[in-house]
C-alpha positions in Angstrom: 3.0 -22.0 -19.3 3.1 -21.1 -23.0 2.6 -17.0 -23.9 -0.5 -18.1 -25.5 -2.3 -19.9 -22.3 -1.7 -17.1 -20.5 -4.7 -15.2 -18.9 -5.6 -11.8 -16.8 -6.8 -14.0 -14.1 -2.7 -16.3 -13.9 -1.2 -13.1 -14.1 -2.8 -10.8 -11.5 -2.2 -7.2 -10.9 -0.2 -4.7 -8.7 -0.6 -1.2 -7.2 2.4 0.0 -7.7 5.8 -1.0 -9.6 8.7 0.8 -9.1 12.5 0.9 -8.7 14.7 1.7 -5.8 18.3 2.6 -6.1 20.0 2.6 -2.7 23.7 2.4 -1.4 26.9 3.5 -1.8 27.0 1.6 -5.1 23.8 2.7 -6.4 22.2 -0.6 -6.3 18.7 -1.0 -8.0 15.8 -3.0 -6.8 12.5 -3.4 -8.4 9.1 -3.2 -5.9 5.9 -4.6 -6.2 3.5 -3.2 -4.1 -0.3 -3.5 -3.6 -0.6 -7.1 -5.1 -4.1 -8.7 -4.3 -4.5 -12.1 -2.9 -0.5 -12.1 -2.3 1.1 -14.7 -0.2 4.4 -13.9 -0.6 7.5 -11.8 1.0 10.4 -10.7 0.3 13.1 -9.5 3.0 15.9 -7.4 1.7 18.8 -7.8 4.1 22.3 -5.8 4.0 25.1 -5.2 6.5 28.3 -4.2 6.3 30.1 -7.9 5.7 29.6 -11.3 4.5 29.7 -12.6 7.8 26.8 -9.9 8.6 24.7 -11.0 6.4 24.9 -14.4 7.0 24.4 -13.9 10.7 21.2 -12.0 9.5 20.1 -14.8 7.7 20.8 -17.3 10.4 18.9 -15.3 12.7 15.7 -15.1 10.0 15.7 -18.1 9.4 15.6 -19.2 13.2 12.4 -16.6 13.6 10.4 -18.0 11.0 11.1 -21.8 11.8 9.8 -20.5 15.8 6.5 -19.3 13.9 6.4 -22.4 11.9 6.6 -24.5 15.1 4.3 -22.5 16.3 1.5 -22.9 13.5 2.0 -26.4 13.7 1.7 -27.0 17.3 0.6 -23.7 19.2 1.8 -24.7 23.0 4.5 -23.5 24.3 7.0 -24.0 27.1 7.6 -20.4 29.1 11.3 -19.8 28.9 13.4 -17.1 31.1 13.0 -19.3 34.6 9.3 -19.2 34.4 8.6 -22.5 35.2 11.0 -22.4 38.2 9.1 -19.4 39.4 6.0 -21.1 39.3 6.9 -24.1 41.0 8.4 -21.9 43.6 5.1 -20.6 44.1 2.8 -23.9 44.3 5.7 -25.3 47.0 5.6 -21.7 49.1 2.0 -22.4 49.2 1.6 -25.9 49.7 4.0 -25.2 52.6 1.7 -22.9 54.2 -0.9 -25.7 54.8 1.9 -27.5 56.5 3.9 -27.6 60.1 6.6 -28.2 61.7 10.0 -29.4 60.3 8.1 -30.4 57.0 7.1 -26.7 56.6 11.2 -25.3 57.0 12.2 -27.7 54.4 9.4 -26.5 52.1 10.0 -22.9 52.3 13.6 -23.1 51.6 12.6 -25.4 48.3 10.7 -22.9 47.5 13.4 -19.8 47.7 16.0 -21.8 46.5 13.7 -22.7 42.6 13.2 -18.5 43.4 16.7 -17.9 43.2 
């Protein structure tokens, strides 16, 4: 927008403004704090090479596309053998309700999804 169209209300306000210097090399960064209504962040990452930081970023950028998947569709699959563990558990129990040969066959199903 032009200077002259601009109002109180497009421009907003902030708490607090001020500017960090961090580092070895004294870097400066200006903060914005306290902003009403504010829908936006900023992450600030550093590490001690190239290939650091990109790894960093990699890894951010992995989180926030598991919370996007997650806004959009909120069910999830349980990861870490989960499932396994709880099929083990409906096949140990359906084998109690059966004999014989039939049961065996069940119960070791069931340890081996355990294992």
């Amino acid at each position: 927008p032009r200077f002259e169209e601009l109002s109180p209300e497009k421009l907003g306000s902030a708490g607090v403004v001020r500017e960090l210097s961090f580092g070895t090399t004294r870097d400066r960064m200006l903060v914005i704090e306290d902003c009403h209504n504010s829908k936006a962040v900023t992450c600030f990452l550093r590490g001690g090479s190239r290939m650091m930081v990109e790894e960093a970023k990699r890894s951010l950028h992995d989180a926030l596309c598991v919370v996007r998947n997650l806004v959009r569709d909120p069910r999830i699959v349980y990861g870490g053998g989960a499932s396994e563990l709880a099929c083990s558990l409906a096949v140990s129990e359906s084998a109690a309700k059966v004999a014989g040969l039939e049961q065996y066959a069940l119960e070791v199903f069931s340890k081996a999804l355990d294992s």
